[in-house]
N, C-alpha and C positions, 0 to 999 in steps of 0.2 A: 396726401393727408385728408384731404376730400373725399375720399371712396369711405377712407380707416372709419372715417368720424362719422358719414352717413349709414355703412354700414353696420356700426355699433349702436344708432339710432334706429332704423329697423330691426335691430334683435332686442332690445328696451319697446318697442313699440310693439311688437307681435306679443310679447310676454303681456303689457297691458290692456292691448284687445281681445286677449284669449280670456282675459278672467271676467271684464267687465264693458269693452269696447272701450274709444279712446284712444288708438292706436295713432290715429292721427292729431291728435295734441304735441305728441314728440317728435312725429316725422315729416308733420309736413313744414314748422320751424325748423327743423333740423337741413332739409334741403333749401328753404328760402338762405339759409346762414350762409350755406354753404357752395352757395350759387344765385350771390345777389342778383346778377345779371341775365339772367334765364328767363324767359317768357312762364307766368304764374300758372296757363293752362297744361305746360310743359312737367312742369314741378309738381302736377295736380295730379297727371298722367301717368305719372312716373310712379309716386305714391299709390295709385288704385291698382298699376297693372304688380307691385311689391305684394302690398297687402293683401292682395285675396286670394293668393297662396297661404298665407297664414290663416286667413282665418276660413278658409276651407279644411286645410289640417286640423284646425279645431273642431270646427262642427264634426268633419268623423271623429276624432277623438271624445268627445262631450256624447258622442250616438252611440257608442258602444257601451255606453254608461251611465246613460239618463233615456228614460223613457220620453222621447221626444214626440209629441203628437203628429206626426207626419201626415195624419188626414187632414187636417185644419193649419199644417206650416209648411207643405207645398204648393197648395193652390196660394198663401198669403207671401211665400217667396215668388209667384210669379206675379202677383198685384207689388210687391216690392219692386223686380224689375219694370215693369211698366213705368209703375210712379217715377222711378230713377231715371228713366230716359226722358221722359214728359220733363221733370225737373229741369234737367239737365239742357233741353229743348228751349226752355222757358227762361233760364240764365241768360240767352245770347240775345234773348229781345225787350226782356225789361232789370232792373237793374235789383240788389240783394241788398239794397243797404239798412231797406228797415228791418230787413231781419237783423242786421246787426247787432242793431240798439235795441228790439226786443227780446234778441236770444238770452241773455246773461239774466234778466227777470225771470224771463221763461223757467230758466235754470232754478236759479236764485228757490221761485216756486216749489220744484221738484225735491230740489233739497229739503228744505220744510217740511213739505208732507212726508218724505221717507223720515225724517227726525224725529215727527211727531209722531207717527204710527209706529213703535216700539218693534210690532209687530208684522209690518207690514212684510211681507214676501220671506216667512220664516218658516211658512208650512206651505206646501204643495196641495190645492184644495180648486181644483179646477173648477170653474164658476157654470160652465156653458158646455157641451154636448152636441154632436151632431151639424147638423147646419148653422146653426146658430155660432157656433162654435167656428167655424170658416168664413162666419160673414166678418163677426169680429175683428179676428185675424185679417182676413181681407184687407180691412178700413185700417187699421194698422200698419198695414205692409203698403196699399199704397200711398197714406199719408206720408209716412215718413221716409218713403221710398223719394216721394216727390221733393222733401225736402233735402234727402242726402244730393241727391242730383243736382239743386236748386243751390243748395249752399253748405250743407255737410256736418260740420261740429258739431258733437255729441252725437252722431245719428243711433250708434250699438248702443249708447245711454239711454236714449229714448226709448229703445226700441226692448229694452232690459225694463223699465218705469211703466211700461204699459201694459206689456205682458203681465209684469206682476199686479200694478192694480187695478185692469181693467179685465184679464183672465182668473184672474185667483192663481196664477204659478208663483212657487217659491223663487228663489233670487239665481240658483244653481239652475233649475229646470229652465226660467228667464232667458240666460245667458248661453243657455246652447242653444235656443231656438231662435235667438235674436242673430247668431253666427248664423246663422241659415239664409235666414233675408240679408242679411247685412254682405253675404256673399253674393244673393242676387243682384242683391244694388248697386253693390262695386263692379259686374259684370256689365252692367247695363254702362256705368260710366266708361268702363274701361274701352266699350264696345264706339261712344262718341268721341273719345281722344283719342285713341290709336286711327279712326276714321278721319280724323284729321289732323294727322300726321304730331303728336302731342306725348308721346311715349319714347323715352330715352330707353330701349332694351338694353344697349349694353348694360347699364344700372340697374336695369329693372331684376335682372335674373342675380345679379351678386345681393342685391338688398328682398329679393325673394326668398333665398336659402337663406339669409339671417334672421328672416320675420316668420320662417316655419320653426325653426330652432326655438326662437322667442316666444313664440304659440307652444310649442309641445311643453317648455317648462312655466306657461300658466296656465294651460288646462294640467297639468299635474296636479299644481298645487289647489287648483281651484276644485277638483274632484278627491282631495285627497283632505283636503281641510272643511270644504261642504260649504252650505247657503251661507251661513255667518261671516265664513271669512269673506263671499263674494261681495256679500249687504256689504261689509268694511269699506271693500277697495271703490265699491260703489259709489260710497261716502265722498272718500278723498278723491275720486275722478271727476265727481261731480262740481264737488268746490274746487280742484285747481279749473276746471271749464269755465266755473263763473270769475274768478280773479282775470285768466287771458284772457275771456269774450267780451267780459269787460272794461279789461282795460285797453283791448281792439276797438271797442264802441263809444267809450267816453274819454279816455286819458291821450292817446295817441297821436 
């Protein structure tokens, strides 16, 4: 019943990181449920080495169909891994709790300003050009590379939020290029928990094929329906993030 029910949690969770990131809000509760007694780094391991099958399938999916700026979002996928491993690095000698309690604000924030700017991430109007345009990126990729490593929730949101208002991309363009780091980053994790022994393979390849599955049918919908429908699901990933973060931070 364990496999049934995690494996139906990674194909629900590829389907909502294919459109907006987020994939781990369903999956990584879904294995903590389901294997209360399991070492957290285990469970952690399990989910990144799942995941980044899917949202590797995405990002080709999303490239054959968005003009992706690949001069300025693979030098900023490899400042994502870095910052991911650094993160990740950083975890084991001081401790993530104030991020706890400032992630669900943090959120909280994000949401606001995508609410209030009607228009924010509706048109594709890229801001930056050339180097400028890589440094950006850059400082994006290993910001939030450092923090997915560091401690993880929302990282595809973030990484969708900044793109749009710090690049000028629309929420569609966003969202496949946020798959792109966000694949670096899980690579770099994956690379410190398989290294120390933290990766349940048998699981990892059954809840791999359900989380590509669940990737092809939300980059479908998400190339098929365009920026508006992605801005929606943006919405509501973003507020269930802030309800669980914090009620992880203050109610618990």
């Amino acid at each position: 019943m364990e496999w049934i029910f995690i494996t139906l949690a990674s194909l629900l969770a590829g389907f909502v990181d294919a459109i907006v990131g987020g994939g781990g809000l369903v999956m990584v509760p879904a294995l903590f449920a389901a294997f209360p007694g399991a070492p957290p780094a285990t469970l952690l391991g399990t989910n990144k080495a799942a995941s980044v099958w899917g949202t590797a399938m995405a990002t080709w999916q999303y490239s054959r169909k968005v003009q992706v700026r690949w001069s300025a979002m693979l030098p900023a996928a490899a400042a994502g891994f870095a910052g991911s491993f650094a993160g990740a690095w950083a975890v084991t000698v001081m401790s993530a709790d104030f991020l706890r309690k400032l992630l669900p604000l943090v959120l909280l924030g994000v949401l606001a300003y995508t609410l209030a700017k009607q228009e924010l991430g509706r048109h594709h109007t890229p801001r930056f050009a050339g180097r400028t345009e890589v440094l950006v990126a850059c400082l994006i990729g290993v910001l939030i590379g450092f923090y997915d490593g560091f401690f993880g929730p929302g990282t595809g949101s973030f990484f969708v939020f900044l793109f749009v208002r710090l690049l000028g991309y629309d929420f569609l363009n966003a969202s496949a290029s946020a798959k792109l780091l966000n694949c670096a980053t899980n690579i770099a994790a994956i690379a410190l928990f398989a290294a120390k022994g933290h990766v349940w393979w048998h699981f990892a390849v059954t809840l791999a094929v359900a989380n590509v599955v669940g990737s092809l049918l939300g980059t479908h919908l998400a190339l098929k329906h365009g920026t508006g429908f992605v801005r929606g699901i943006f919405i509501v990933v973003v507020s269930t993030l802030i309800l669980k973060t914090g009620y992880d931070a203050f109610l618990r």
